[in-house]
C-alpha positions in Angstrom: 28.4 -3.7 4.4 29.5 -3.5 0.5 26.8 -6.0 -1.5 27.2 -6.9 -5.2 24.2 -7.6 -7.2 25.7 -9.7 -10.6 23.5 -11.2 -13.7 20.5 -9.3 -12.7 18.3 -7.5 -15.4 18.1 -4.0 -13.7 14.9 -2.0 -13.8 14.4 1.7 -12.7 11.0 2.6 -13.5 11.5 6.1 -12.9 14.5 6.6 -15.2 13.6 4.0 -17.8 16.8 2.1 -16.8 15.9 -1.5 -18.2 19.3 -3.4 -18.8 21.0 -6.6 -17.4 23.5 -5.5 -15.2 25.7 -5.3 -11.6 24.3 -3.4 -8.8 27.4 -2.3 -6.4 26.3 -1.0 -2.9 28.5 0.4 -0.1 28.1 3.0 3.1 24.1 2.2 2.4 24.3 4.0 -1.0 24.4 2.4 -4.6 28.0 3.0 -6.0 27.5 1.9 -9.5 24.8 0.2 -11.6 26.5 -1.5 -14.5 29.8 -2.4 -14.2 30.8 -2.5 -10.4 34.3 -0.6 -10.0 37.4 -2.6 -10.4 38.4 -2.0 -6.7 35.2 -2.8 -5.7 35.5 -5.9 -3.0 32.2 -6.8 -1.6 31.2 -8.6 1.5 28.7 -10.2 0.0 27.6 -11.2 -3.6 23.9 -11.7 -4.8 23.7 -13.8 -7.8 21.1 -12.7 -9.8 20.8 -14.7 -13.3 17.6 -14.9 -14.4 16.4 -12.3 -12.1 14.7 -8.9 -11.5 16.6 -6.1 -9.9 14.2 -3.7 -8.7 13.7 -0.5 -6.3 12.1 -2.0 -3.1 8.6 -1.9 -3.0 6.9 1.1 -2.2 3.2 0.1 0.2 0.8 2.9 0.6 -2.1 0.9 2.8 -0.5 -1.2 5.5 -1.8 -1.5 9.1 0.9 -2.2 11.7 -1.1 -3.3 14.7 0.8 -1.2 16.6 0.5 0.3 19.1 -2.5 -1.5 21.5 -3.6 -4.5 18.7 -0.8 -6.7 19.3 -2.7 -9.5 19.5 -3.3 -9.4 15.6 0.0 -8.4 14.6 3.4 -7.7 16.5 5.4 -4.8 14.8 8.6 -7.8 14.6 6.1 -9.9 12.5 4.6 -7.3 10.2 8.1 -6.0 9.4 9.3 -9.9 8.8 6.1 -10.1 6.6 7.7 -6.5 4.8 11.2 -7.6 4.1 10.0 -11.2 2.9 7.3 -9.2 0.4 10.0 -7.1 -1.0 8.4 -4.1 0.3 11.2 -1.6 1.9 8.4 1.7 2.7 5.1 1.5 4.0 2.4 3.8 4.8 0.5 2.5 8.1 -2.6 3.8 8.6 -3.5 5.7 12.3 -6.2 3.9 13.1 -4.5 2.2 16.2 -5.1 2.1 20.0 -4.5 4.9 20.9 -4.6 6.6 18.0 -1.7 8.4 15.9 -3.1 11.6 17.0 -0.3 12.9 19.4 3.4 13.6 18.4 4.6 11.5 20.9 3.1 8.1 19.4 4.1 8.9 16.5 7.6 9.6 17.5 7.7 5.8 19.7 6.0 3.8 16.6 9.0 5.1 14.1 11.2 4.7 16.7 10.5 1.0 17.1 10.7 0.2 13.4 13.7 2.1 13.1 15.6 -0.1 15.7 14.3 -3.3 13.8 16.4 -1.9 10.9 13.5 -3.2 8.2 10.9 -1.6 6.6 10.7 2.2 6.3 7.5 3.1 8.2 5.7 6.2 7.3 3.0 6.7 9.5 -0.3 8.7 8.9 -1.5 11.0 11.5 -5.5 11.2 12.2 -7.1 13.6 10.7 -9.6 14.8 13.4 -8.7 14.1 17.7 -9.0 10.8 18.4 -10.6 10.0 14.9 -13.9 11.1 15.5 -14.7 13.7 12.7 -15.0 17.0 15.1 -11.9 18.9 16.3 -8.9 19.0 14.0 -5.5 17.0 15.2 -2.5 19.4 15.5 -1.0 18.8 11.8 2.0 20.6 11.9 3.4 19.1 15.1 2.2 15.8 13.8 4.2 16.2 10.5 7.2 17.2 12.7 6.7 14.4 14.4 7.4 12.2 10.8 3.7 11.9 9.3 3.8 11.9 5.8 0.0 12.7 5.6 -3.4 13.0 7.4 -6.3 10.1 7.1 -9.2 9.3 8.9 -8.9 5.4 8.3 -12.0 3.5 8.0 -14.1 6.5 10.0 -15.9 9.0 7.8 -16.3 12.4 8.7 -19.7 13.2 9.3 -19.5 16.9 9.0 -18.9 18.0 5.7 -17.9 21.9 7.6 -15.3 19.7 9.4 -14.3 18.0 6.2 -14.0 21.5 4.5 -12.2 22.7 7.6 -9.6 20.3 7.5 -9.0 20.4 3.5 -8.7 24.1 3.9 -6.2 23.9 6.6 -4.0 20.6 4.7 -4.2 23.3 1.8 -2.7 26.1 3.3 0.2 24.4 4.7 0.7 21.7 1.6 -0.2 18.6 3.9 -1.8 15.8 2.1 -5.1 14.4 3.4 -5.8 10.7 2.5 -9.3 9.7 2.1 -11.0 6.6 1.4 -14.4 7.6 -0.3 -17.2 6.4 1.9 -20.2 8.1 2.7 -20.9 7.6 6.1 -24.5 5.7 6.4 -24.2 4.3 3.3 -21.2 2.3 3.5 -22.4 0.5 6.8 -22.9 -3.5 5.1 -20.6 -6.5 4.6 -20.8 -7.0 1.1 -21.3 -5.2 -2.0 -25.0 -4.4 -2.8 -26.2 -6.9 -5.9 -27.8 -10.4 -6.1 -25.7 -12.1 -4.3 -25.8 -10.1 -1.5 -29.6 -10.2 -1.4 -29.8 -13.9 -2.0 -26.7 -14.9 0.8 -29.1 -12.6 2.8 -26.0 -9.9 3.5 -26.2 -6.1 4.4 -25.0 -4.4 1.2 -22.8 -1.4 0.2 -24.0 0.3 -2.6 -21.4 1.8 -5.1 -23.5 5.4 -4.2 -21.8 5.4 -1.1 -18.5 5.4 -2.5 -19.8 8.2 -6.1 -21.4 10.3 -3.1 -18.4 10.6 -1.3 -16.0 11.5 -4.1 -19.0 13.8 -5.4 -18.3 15.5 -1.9 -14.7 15.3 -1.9 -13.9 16.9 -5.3 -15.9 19.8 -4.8 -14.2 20.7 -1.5 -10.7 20.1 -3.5 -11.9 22.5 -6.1 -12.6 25.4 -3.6 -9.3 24.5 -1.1 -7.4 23.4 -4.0 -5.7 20.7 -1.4 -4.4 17.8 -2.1 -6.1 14.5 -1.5 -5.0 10.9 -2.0 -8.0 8.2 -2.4 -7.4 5.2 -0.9 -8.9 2.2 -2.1 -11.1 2.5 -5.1 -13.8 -0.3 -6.0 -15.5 0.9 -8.0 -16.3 1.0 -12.0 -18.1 4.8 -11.4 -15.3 5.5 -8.6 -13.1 4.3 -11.3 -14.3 6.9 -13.7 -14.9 9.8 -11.7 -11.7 9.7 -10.6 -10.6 9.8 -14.5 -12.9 13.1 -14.6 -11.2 14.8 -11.9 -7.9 14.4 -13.0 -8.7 15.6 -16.8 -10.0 18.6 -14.8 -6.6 18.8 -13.3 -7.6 18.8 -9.8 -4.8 17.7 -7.5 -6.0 14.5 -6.6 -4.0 10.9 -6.8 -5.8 7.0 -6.1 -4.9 3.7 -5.0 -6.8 0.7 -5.1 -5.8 -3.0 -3.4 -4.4 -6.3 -4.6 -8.3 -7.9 -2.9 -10.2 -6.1 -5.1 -8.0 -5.9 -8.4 -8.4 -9.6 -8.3 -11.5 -10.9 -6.7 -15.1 -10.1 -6.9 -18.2 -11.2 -4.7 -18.4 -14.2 -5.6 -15.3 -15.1 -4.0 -17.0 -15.0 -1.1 -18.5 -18.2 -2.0 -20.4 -19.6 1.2 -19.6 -16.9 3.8 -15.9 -17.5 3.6 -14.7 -14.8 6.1 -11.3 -14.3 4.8 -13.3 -12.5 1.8 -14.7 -9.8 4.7 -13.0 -7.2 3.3 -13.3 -3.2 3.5 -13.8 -1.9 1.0 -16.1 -4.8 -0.2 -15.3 -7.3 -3.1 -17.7 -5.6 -5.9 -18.6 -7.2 -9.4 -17.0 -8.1 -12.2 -17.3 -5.3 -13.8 -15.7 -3.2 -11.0 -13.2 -5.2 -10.9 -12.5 -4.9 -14.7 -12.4 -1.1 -14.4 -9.9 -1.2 -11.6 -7.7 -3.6 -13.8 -8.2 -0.7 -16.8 -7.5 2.4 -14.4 -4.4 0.9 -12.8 -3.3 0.2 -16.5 -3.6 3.8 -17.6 -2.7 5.3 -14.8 -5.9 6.6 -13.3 -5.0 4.9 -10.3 -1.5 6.0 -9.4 -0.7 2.7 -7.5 -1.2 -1.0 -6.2 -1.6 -1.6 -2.4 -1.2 -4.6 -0.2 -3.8 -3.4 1.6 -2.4 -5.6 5.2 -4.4 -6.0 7.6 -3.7 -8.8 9.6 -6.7 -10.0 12.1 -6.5 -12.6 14.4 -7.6 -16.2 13.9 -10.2 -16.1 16.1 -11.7 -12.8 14.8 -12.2 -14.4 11.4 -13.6 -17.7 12.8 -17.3 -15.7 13.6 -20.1 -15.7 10.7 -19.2 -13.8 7.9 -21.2 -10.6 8.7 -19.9 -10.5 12.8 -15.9 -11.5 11.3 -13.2 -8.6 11.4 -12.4 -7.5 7.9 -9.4 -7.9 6.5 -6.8 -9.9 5.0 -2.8 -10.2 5.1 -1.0 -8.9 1.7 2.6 -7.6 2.2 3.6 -10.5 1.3 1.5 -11.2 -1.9 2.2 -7.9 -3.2 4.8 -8.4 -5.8 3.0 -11.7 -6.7 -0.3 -10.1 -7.2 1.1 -7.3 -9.4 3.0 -9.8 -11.6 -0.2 -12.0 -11.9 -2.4 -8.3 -13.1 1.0 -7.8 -15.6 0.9 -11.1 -16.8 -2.8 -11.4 -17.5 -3.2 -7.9 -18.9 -0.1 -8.9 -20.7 1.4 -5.3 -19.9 5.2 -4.6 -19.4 7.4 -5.3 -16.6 8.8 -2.0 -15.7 4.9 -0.6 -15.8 4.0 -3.1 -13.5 7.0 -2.3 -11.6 6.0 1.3 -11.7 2.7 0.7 -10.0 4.3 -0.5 -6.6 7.7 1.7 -6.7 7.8 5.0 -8.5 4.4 5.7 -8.9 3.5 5.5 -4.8 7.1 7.2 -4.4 5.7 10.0 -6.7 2.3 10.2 -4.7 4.2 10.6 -1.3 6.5 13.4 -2.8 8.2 16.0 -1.1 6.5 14.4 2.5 9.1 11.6 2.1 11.7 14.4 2.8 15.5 13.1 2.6 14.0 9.9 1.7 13.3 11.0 -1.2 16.6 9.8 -3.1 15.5 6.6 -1.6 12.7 5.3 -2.2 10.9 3.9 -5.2 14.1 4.2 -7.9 17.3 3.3 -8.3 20.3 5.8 -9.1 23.9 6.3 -8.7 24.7 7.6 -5.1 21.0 7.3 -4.0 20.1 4.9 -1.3 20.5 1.4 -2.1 16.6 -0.2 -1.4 16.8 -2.9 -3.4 14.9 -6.0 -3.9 15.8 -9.4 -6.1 12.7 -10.7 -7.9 11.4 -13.6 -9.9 8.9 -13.9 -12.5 8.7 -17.5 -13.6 8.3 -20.0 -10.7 5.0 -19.7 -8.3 4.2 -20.6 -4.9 1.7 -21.5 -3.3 -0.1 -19.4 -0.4 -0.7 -21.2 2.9 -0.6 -20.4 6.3 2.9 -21.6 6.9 4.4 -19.9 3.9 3.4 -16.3 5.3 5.5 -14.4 8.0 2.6 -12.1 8.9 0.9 -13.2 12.4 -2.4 -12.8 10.4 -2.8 -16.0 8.1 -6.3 -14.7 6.9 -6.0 -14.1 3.3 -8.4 -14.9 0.2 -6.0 -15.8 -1.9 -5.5 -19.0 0.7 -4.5 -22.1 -1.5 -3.6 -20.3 -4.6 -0.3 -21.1 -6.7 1.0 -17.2 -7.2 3.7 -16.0 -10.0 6.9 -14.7 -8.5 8.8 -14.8 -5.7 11.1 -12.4 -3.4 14.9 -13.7 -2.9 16.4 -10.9 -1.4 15.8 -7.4 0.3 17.9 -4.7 1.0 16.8 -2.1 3.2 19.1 1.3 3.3 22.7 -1.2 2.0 21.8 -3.8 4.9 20.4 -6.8 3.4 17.5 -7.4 5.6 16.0 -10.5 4.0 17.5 -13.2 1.8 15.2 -16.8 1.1 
């Protein structure tokens, strides 16, 4: 299918490309960015006057559902939710039943996105058998099998020998391991240790257990020298140890979420489950220091965070409710609002959920790496239209996810998605 994108203002945060412009795509490639060729007679035209023209959206935290949790999320509605958010390649987490531990799951999940011809799934393989913290999984046949990286999810590993074990192995072979900093028995509560916690009466998290853990996890990257990605950073102190590590030029790279780059505990208000979150909505001050890091580029990227939980798993009291929240589709709306208020640029924004998560996934993206997360001349043609000035408001109707739980429920949001193109096929158009 040959696409024209007219009228659009082009940005390519990797290049610095940053000019109104066409975008000409054929055979799944991008022909020309510019001025489309003069023989150049598209199927289909995009107008895109007043636009954004942007790599698709690069997600490093999403959970699928799939396989065994299909009651929370079908694969067909979590891609849907995808191609509406803008977001073209997504990192899904191997937390699922039964877990991405085996070459063969791995192998049927990308095989079932793939014949939805939406998202680009890049799944994570478990870390440790079955993801409980004591015998290695089989990481190279894994990465065969299309992992872009090795995580243990929400499940801590106990043993820091096994923890070493693993880092030592990931290092040898240049697999990434993705961690979210949690220290096992500290991180047990339902809301972030403080006042409010103790006066709503809720078990808390302290920030310790997230300091402890990256403590931990830095000093086993400075004797394996392997490569870790944080996931999820909520912390102020996370914030700046992270900083630390990376002036020390260890090989480390962070994320945190669109949850906690914009809320705080007191959005939980009076035991609103949609704000059961992991990691925990912290204080205002935490969240400040995650709007500062992703600024500077202490944290590498923005993540939707999805995780869609059914309706009758939030409808429990706040501390028995599954966490989690939808976001796919709130991503590029969430990012713009950050932008907006920290009155930053477009194409850094941009930068945050394209080539900054493309750079973080690297050479594991393999011959995706021409497409995803830029834009460029006889490259793959991910491409998504964007808008910056009307808003929408979030309700259950306007998502596409199965899971309607979101905190951001009722808000008016900046910026919408009009079109997505996934590989040349234009796979969602409002």
């Amino acid at each position: 299918m040959k696409i024209l994108i007219q009228n659009g203002r082009v940005i390519d945060p990797a290049s610095g490309f940053d000019q109104t412009a066409d975008l000409a795509i054929a055979a799944g490639r991008i022909v020309a960015m510019g001025a489309a060729p003069a023989d150049f007679s598209p199927d289909r035209v995009i107008d895109a006057k007043g636009c954004l023209v942007a790599p698709g959206l690069v997600d490093l935290a999403a959970r699928l559902r799939e396989p065994g949790q299909e009651h929370a999320g079908m694969l067909e509605s979590e891609m849907a939710a995808a191609m509406a958010g803008g977001v073209t390649s997504l990192v899904c987490s191997p937390d699922t039943e039964p877990v991405l531990d085996e070459p063969g799951l791995v192998e049927m999940l990308r095989y079932r996105a793939e014949k939805l011809h939406q998202a680009r799934v890049l799944p994570l393989g478990a870390l440790t058998v079955g993801l409980k913290g004591d015998v290695l999984s089989e990481m190279g046949q894994l990465t065969a099998a299309g992992c872009v990286g090795f995580s243990q999810a929400e499940v801590p590993i106990a043993s820091t020998q096994v923890l070493q074990r693993a880092l030592q192995y990931a290092s040898t072979f240049g697999f990434v391991v993705w961690l979210r900093p949690q220290e096992l028995h500290l991180g047990k509560g339902v809301a972030a240790s403080g006042p409010l916690a103790t006066r709503m009466g809720l078990s808390g998290v302290s920030v310790a257990a997230e300091t402890i853990a990256l403590h931990t996890i830095f000093e086993l990257v400075r004797s394996t020298r392997a490569r870790v990605h944080l996931c999820r950073i909520s912390s102020a102190q996370g914030v700046e140890l992270v900083r630390q590590a990376k002036a020390e030029g260890l090989p480390v790279t962070a994320d945190v979420s669109i949850n906690s780059l914009h809320l705080t505990d007191a959005d939980m208000g009076y035991f609103d489950s949609r704000a059961r979150l992991t990691p925990v909505l912290r204080q205002q001050r935490d969240r400040d220091a995650l709007r500062a890091g992703l600024a500077d580029g202490t944290l590498d990227a923005l993540v939707s965070d999805h995780t869609p939980v059914d309706a009758d798993a939030k409808a429990l009291p706040f501390a028995e409710a599954e966490p989690g929240a939808t976001g796919l589709e709130l991503l590029w709306s969430l990012a713009l609002k950050w932008g907006q208020e920290a009155k930053l640029p477009l194409p850094q924004v941009l930068s945050r959920i394209t080539a900054d998560p493309a750079r973080v996934l690297g050479a594991a993206l393999g011959p995706l790496q021409d497409s995803v997360g830029h834009l460029a001349v006889g490259g793959g043609a991910d491409v998504c239209v964007l808008t910056t000035e009307d808003h929408w408001p979030v309700t259950a109707e306007s998502l596409r996810s199965q899971g309607k739980s979101t905190p951001f429920s009722g808000y008016e949001l900046p910026g919408r998605v009009l079109a997505t193109v996934v590989g040349g096929h234009l796979a969602f158009e409002a």
